[in-house]
N, CA, C and O atoms as a Tinker XYZ file with bonds, in Angstrom:
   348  protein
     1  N    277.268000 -118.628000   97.387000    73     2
     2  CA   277.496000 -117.315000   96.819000    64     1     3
     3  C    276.377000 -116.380000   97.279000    63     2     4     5
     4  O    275.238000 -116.828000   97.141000    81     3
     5  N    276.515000 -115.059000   97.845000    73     3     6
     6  CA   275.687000 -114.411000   98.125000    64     5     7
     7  C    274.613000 -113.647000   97.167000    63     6     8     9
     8  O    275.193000 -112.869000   96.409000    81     7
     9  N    273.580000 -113.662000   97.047000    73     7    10
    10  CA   272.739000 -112.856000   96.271000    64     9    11
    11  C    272.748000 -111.258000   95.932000    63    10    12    13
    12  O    273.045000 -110.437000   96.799000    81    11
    13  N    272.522000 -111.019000   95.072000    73    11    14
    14  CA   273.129000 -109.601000   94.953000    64    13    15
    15  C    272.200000 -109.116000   95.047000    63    14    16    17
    16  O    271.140000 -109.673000   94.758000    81    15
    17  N    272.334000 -107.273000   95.718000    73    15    18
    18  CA   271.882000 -106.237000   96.572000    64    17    19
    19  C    271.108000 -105.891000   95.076000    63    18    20    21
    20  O    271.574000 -106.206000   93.981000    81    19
    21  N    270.021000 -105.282000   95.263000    73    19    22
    22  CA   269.098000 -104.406000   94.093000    64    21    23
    23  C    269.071000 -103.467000   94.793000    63    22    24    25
    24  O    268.571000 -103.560000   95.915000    81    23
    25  N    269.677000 -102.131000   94.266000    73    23    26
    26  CA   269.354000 -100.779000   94.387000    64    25    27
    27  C    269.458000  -99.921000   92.604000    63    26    28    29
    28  O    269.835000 -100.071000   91.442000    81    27
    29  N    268.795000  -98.997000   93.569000    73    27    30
    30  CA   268.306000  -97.553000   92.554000    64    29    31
    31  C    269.832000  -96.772000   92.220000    63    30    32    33
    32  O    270.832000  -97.280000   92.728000    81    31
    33  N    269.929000  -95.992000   91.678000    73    31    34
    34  CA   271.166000  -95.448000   91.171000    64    33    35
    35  C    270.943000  -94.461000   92.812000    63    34    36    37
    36  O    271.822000  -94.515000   93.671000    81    35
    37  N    269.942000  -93.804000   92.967000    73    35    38
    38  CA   270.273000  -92.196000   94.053000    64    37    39
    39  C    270.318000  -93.358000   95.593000    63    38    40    41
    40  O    270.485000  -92.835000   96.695000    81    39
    41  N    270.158000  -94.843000   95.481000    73    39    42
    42  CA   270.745000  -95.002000   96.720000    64    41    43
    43  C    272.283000  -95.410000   96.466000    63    42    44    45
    44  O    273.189000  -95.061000   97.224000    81    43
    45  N    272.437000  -96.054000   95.512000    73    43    46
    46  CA   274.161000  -96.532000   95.301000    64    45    47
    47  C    274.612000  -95.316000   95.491000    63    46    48    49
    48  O    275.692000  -95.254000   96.078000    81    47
    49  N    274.023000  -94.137000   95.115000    73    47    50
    50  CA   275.037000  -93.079000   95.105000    64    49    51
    51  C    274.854000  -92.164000   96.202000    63    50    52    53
    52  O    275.267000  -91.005000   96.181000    81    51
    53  N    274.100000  -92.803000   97.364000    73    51    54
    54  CA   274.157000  -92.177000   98.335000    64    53    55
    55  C    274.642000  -93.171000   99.418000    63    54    56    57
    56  O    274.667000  -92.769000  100.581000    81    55
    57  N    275.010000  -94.373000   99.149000    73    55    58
    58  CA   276.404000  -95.203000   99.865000    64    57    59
    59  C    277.562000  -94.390000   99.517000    63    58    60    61
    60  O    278.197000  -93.782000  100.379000    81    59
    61  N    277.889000  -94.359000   98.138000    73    59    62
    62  CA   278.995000  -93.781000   97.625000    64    61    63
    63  C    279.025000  -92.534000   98.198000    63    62    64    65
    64  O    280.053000  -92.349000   98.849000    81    63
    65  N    278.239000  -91.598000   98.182000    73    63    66
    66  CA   278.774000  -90.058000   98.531000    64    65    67
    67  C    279.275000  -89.793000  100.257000    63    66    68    69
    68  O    280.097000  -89.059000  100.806000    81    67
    69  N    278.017000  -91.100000  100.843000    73    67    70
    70  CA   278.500000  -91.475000  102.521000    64    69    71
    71  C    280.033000  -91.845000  102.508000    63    70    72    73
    72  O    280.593000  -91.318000  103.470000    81    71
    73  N    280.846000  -92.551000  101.757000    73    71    74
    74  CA   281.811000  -93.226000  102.063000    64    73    75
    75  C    283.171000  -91.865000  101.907000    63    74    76    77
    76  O    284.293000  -91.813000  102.410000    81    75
    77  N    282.341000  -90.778000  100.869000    73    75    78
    78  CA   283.256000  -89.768000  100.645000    64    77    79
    79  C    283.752000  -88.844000  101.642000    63    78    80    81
    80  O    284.626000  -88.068000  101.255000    81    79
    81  N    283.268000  -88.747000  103.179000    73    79    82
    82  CA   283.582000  -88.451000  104.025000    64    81    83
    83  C    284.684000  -89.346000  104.768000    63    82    84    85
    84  O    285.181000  -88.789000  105.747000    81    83
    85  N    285.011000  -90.236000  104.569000    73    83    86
    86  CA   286.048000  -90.991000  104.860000    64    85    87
    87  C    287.175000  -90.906000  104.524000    63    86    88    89
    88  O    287.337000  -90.329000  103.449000    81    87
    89  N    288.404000  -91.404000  105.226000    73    87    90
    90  CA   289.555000  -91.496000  104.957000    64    89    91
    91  C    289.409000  -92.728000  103.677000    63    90    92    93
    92  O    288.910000  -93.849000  103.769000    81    91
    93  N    290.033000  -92.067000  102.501000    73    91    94
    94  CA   290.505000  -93.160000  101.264000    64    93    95
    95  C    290.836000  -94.169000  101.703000    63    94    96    97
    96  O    290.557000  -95.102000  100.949000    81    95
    97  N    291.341000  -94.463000  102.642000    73    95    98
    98  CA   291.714000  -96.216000  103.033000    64    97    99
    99  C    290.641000  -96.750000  103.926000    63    98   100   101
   100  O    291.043000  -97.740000  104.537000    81    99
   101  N    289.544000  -96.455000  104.171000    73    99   102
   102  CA   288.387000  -96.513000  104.614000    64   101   103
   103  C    286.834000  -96.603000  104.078000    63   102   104   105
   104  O    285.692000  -96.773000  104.506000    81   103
   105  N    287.551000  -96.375000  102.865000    73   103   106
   106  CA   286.240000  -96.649000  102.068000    64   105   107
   107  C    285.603000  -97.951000  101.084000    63   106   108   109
   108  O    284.487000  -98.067000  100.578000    81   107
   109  N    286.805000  -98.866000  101.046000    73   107   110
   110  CA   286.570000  -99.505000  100.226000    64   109   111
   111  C    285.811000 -100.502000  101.696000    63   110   112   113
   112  O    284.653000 -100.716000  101.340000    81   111
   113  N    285.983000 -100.998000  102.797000    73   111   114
   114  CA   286.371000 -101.382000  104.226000    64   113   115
   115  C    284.142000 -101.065000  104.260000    63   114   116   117
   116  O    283.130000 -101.755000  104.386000    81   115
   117  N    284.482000  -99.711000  104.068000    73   115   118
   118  CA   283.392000  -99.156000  104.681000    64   117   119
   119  C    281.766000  -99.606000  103.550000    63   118   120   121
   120  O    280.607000  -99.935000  103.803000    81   119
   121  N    282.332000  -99.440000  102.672000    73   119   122
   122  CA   281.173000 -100.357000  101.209000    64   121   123
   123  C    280.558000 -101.534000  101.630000    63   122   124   125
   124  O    279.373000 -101.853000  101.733000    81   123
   125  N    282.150000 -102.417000  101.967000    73   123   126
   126  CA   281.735000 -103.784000  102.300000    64   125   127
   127  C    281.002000 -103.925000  103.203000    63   126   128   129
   128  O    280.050000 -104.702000  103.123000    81   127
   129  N    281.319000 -103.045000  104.540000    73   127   130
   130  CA   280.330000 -103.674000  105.562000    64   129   131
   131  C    278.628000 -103.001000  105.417000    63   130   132   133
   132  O    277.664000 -103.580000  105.917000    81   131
   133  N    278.514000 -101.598000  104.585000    73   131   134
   134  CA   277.029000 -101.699000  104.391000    64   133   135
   135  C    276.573000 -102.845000  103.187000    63   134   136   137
   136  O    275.430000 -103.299000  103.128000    81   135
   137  N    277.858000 -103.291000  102.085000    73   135   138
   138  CA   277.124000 -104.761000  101.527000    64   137   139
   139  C    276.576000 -105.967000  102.408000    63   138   140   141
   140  O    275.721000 -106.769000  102.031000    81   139
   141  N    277.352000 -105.959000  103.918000    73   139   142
   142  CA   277.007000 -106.819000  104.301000    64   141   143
   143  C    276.191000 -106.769000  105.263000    63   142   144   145
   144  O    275.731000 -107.796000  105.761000    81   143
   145  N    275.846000 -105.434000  105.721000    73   143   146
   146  CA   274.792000 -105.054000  106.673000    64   145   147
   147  C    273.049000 -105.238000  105.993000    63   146   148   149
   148  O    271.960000 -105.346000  106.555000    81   147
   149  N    273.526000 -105.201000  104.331000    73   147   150
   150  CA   272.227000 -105.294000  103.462000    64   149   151
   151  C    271.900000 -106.617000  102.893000    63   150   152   153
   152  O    270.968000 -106.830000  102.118000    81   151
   153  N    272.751000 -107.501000  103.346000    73   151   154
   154  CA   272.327000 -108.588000  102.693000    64   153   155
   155  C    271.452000 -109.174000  103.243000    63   154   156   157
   156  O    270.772000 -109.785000  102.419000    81   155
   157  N    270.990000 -109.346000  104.640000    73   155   158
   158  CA   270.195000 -110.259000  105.070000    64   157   159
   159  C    268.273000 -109.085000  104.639000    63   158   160   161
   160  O    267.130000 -109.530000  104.746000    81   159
   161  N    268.558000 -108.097000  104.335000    73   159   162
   162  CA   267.428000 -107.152000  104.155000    64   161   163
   163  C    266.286000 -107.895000  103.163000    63   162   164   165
   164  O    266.847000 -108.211000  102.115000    81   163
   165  N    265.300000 -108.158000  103.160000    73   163   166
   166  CA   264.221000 -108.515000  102.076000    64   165   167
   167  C    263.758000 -107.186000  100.934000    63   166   168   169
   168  O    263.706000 -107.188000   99.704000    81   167
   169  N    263.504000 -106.252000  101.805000    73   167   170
   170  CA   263.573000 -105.353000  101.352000    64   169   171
   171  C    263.916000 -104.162000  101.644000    63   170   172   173
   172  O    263.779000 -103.840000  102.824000    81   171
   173  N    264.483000 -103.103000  100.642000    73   171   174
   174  CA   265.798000 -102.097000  100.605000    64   173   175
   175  C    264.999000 -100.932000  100.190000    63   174   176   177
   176  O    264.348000 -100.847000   99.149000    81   175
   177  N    265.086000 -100.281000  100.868000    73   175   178
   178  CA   264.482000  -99.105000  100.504000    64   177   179
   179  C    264.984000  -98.002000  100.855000    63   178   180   181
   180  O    265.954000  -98.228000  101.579000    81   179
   181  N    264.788000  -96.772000  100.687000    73   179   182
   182  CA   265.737000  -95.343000  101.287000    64   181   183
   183  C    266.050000  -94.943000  102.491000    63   182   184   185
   184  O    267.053000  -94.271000  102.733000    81   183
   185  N    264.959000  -95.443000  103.606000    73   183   186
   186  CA   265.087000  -95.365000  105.107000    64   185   187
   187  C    265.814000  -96.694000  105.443000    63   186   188   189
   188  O    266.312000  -96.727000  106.568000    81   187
   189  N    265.936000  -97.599000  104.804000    73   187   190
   190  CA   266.713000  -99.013000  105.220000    64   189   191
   191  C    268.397000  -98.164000  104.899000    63   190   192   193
   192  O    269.357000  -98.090000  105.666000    81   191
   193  N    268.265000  -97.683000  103.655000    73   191   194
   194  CA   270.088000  -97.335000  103.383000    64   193   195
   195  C    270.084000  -96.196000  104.143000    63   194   196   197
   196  O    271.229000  -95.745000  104.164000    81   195
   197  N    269.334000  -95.530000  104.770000    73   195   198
   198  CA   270.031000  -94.534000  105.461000    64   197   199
   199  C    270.531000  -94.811000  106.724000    63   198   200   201
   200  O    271.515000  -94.291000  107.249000    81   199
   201  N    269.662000  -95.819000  107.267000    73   199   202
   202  CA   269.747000  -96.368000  108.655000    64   201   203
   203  C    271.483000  -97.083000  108.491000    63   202   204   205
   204  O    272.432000  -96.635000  109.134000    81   203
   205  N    271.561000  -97.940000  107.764000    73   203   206
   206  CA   272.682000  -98.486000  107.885000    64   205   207
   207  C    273.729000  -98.049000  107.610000    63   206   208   209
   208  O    274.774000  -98.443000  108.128000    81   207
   209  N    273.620000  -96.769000  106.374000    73   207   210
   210  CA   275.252000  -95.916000  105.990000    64   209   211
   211  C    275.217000  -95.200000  107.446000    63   210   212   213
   212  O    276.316000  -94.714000  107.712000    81   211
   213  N    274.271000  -95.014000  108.427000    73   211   214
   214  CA   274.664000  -94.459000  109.639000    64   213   215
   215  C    275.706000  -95.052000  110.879000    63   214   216   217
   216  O    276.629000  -94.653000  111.589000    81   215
   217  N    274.917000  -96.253000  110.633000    73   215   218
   218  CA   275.667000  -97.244000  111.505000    64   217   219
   219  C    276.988000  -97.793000  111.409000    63   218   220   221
   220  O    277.911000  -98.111000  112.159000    81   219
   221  N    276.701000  -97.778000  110.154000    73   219   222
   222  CA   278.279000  -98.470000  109.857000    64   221   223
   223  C    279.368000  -97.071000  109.613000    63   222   224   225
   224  O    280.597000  -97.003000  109.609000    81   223
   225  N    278.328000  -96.064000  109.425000    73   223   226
   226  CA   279.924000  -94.825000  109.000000    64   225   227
   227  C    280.655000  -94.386000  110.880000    63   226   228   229
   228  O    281.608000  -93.692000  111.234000    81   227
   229  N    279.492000  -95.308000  111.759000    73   227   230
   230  CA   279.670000  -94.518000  113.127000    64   229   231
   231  C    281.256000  -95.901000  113.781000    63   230   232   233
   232  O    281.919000  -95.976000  114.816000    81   231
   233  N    281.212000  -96.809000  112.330000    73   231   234
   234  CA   282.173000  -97.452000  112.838000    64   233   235
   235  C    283.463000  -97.903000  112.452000    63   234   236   237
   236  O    284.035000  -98.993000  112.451000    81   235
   237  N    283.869000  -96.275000  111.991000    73   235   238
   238  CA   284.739000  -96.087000  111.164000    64   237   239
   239  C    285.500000  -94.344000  111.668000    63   238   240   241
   240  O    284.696000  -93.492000  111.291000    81   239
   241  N    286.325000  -93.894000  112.131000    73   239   242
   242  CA   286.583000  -92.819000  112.301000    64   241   243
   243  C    286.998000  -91.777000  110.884000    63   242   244   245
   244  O    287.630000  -91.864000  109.831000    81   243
   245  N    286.161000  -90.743000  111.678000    73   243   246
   246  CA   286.531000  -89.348000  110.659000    64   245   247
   247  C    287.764000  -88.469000  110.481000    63   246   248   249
   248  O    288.395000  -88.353000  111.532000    81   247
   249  N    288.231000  -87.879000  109.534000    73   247   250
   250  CA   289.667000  -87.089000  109.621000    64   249   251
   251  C    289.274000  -85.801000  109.836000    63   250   252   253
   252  O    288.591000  -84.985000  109.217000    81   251
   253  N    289.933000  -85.822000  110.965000    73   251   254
   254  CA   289.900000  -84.342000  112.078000    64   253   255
   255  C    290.356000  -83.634000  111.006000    63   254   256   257
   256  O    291.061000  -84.082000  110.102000    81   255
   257  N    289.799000  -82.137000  111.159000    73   255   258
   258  CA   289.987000  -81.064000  110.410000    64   257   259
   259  C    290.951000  -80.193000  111.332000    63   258   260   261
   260  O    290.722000  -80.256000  112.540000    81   259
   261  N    292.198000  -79.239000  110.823000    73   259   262
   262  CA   292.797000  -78.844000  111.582000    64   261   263
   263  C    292.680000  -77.722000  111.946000    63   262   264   265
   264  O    293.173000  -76.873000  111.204000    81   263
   265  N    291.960000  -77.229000  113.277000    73   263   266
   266  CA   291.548000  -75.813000  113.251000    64   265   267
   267  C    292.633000  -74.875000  113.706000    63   266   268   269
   268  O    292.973000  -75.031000  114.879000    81   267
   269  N    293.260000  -73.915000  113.010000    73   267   270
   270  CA   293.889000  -72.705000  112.783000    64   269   271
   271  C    292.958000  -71.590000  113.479000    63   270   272   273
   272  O    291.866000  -71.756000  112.934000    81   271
   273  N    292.836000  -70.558000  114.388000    73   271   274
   274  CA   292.287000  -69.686000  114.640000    64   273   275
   275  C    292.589000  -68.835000  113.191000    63   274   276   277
   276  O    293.408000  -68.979000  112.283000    81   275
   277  N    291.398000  -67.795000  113.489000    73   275   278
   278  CA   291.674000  -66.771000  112.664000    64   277   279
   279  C    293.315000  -65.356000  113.190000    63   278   280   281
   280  O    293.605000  -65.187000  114.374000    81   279
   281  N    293.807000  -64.866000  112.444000    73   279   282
   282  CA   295.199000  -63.929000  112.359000    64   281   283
   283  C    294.878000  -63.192000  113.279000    63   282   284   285
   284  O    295.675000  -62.864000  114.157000    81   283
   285  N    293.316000  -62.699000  113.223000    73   283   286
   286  CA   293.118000  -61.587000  113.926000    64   285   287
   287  C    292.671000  -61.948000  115.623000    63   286   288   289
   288  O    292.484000  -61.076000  116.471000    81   287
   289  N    292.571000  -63.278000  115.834000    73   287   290
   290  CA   291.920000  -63.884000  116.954000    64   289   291
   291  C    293.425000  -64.315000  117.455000    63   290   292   293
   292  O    293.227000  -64.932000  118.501000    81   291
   293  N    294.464000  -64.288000  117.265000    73   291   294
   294  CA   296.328000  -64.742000  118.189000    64   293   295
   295  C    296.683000  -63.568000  118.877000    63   294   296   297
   296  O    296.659000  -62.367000  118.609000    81   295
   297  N    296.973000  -64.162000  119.711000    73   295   298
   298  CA   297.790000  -63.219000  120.553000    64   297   299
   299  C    298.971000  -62.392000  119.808000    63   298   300   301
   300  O    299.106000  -61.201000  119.527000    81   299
   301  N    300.030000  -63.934000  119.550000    73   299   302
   302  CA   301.176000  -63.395000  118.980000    64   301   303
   303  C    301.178000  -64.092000  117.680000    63   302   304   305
   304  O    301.104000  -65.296000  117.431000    81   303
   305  N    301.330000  -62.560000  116.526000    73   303   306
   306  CA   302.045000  -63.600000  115.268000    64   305   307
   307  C    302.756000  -64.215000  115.076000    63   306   308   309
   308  O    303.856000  -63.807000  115.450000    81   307
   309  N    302.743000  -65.598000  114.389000    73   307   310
   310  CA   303.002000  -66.505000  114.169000    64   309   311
   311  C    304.701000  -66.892000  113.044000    63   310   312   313
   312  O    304.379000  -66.877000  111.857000    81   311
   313  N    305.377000  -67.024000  113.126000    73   311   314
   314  CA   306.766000  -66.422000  112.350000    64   313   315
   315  C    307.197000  -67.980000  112.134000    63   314   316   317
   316  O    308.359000  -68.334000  112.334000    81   315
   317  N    306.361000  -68.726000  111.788000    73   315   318
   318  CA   306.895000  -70.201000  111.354000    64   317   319
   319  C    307.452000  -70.019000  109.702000    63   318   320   321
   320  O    308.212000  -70.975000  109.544000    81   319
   321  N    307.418000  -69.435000  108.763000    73   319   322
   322  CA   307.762000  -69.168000  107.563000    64   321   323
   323  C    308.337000  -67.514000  107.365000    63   322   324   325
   324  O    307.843000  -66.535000  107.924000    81   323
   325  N    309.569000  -67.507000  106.366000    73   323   326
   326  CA   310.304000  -66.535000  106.430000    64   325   327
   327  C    309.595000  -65.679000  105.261000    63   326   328   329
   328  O    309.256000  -66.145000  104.174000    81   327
   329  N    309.408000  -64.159000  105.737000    73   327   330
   330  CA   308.892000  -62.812000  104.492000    64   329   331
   331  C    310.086000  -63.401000  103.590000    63   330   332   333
   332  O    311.239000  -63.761000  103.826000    81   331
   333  N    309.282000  -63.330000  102.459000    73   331   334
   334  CA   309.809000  -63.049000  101.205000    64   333   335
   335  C    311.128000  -61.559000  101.118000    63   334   336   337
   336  O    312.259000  -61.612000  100.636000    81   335
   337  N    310.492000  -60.468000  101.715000    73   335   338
   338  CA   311.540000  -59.572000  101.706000    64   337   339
   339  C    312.120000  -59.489000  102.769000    63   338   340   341
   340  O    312.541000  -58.395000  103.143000    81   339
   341  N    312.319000  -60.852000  103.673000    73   339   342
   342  CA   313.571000  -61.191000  104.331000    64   341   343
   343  C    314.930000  -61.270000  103.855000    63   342   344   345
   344  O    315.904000  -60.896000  104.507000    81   343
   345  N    314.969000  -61.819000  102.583000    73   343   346
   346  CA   315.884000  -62.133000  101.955000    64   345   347
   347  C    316.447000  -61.567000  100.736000    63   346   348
   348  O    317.447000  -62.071000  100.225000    81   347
């Protein structure tokens, strides 16, 4: 049975807030492997959890944000949805 991790509440919760950049089906995935990136550690300290929520978040992909130009930056407006006083 593996020995359990000792941390401070502001590092658990700075695994946790790392994992919040993730896709929801990626996070539970993504916990485990900094549990298991920390287990062989003697000692855990704030530059140890930062090092590793790095490593391991770099091995996990991020959800692309979808960039929309701005209305005033298109050529042509955009007519995918019908005016209201179309109808």
């Amino acid at each position: 049975m593996p020995t359990p991790i000792s941390l401070t509440e502001t590092q658990f919760l700075a695994i946790v807030n790392a994992s919040a950049a993730l896709c929801p089906a990626d996070r539970d995935g993504f916990i485990a492997a900094v549990a298991a990136a920390l287990q062989g550690q003697t000692i855990v300290g704030d530059g140890t959890i930062g090092r590793v929520v790095r490593d391991c978040q770099l091995k996990f992909p991020h959800p692309e944000v979808e960039r929309v130009p701005p209305r005033w930056a298109r050529d042509k407006p955009r007519y995918e949805r019908a005016s209201r006083r179309a109808f």
